[in-house]
PAZAPA-4460 file (N, C-alpha, C; in steps of 0.05 Angstrom, whole numbers, plus 32768, in hexadecimal, padded with zeros to 4 digits):
% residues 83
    n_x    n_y    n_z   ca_x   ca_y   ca_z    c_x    c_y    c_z   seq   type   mol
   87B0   849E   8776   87C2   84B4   877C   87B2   84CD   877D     1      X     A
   87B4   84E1   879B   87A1   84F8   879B   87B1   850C   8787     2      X     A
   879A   851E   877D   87A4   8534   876A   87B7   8542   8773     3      X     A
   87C6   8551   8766   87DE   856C   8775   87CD   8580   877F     4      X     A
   87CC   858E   878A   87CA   85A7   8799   87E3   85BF   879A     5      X     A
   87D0   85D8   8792   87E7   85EB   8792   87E1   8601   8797     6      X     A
   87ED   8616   87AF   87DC   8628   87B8   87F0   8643   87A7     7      X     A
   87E2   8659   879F   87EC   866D   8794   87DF   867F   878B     8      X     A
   87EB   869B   8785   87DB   86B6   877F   87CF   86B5   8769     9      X     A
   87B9   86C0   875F   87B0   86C7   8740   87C0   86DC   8734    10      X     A
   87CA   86D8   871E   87D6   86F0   8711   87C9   86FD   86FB    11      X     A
   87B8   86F0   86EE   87A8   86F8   86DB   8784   86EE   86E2    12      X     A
   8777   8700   86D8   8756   86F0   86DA   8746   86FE   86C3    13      X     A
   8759   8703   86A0   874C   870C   868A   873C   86FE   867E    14      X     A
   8747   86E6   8684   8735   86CE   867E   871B   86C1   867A    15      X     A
   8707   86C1   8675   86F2   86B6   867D   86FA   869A   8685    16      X     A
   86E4   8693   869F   86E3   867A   86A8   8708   866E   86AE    17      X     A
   871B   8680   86A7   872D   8679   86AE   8749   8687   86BA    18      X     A
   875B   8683   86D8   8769   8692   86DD   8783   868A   86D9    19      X     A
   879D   869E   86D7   87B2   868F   86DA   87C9   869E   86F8    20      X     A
   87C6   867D   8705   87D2   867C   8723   87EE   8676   871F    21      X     A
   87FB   868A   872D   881E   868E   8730   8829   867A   874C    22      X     A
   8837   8668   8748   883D   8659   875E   885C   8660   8763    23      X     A
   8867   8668   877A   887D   866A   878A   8885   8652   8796    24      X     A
   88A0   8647   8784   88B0   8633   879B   88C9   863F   879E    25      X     A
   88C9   863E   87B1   88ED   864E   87C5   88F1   8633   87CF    26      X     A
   8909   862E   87C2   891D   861C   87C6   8940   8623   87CD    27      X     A
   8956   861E   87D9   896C   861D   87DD   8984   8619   87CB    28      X     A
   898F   862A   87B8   89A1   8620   87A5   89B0   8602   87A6    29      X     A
   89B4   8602   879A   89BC   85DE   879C   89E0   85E7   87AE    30      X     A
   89EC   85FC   879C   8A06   85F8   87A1   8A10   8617   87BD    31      X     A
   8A06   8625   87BB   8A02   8645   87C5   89F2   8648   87E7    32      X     A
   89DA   8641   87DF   89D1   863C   87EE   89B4   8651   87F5    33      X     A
   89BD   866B   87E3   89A8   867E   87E5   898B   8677   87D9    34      X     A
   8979   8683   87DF   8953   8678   87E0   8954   867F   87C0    35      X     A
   8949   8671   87AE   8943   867A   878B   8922   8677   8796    36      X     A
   891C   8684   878C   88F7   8684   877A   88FD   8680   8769    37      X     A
   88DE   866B   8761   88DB   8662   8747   88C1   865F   8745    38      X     A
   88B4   8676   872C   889B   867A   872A   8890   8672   8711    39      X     A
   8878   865A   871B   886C   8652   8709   884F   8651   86FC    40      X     A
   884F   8659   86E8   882E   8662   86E4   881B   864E   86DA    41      X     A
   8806   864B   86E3   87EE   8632   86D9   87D1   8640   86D7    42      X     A
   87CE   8638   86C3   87B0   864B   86B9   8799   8633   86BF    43      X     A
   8785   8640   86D3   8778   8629   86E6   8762   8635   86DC    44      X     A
   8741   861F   86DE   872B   8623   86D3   8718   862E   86F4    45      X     A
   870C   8646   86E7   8701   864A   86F8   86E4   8655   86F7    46      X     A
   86D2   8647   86F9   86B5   863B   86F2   86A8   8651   86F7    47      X     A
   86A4   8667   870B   8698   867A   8714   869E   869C   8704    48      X     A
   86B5   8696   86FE   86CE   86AD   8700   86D0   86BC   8714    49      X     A
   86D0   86B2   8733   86D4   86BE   874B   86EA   86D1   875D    50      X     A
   86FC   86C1   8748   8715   86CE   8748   871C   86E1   8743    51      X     A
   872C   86F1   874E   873A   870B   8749   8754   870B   8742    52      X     A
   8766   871A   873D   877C   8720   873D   8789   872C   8760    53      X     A
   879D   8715   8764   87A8   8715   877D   8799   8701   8795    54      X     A
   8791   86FE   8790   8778   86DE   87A1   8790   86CD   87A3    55      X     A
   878E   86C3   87BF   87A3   86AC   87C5   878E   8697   87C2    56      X     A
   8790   8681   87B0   8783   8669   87AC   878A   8651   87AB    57      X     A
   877D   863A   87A9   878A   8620   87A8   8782   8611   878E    58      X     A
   878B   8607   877E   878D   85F9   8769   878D   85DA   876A    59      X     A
   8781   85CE   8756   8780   85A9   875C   8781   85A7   8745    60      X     A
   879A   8595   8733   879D   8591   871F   8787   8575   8711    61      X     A
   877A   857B   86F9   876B   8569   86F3   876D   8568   86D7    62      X     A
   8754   8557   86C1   8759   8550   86AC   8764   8566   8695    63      X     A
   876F   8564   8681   8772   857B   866A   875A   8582   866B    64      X     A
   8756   85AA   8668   873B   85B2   8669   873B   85C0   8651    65      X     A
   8759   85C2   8640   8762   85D6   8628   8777   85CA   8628    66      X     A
   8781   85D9   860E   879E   85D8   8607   87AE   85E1   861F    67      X     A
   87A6   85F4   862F   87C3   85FB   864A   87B5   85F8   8664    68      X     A
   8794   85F2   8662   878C   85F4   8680   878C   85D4   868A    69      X     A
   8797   85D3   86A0   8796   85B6   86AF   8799   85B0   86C7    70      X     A
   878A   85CD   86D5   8783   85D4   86EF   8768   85DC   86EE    71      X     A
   875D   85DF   8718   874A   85EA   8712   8745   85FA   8732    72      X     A
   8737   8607   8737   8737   8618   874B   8727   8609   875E    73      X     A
   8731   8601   8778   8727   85F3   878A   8715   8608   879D    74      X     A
   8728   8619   87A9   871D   8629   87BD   872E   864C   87BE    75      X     A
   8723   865E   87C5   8729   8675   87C3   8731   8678   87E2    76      X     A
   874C   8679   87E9   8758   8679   8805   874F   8699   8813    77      X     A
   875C   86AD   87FE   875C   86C1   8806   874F   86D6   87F9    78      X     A
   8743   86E9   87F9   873F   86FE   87DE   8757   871B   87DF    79      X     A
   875A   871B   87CC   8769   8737   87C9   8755   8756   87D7    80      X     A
   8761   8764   87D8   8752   8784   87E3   8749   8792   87D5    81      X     A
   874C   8789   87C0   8742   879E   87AB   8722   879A   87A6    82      X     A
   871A   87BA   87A7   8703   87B1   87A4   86F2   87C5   878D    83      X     A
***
């Protein structure tokens, strides 16, 4: 079975060696019908600390790396502007 994949913003990068990525699913109320977000945060290992705050990135879930990390940073899609 291939790993999950999950693409999303950095919200934090205080971390050493580690960031935590905010994931957006917009889904359809079950009964209503209007769009809900539902934002979920995963603190992903990131080997370089390349990351910024606001970086659209992709994530690949892998072994426990800590007590809460169990991601890890695959590839840096986009960089934020800040410079």
């Amino acid at each position: 079975m291939p790993a999950k994949e999950r693409v999303g913003f950095v919200v934090s990068d205080k971390m050493n060696k580690t960031v935590v990525v905010a994931i957006e699913n917009r889904s359809p109320h079950p009964k209503y019908g209007k769009i809900v977000v539902n934002t979920k945060r995963y603190k992903a290992h990131d080997e370089e600390n390349k990351c910024r705050e606001g970086d659209r990135v992709r994530i690949r879930e892998t072994r426990p790396l800590s007590r809460t990390k169990r991601w890890t940073v695959t590839e840096i899609i986009s960089s934020s502007s800040q410079t």
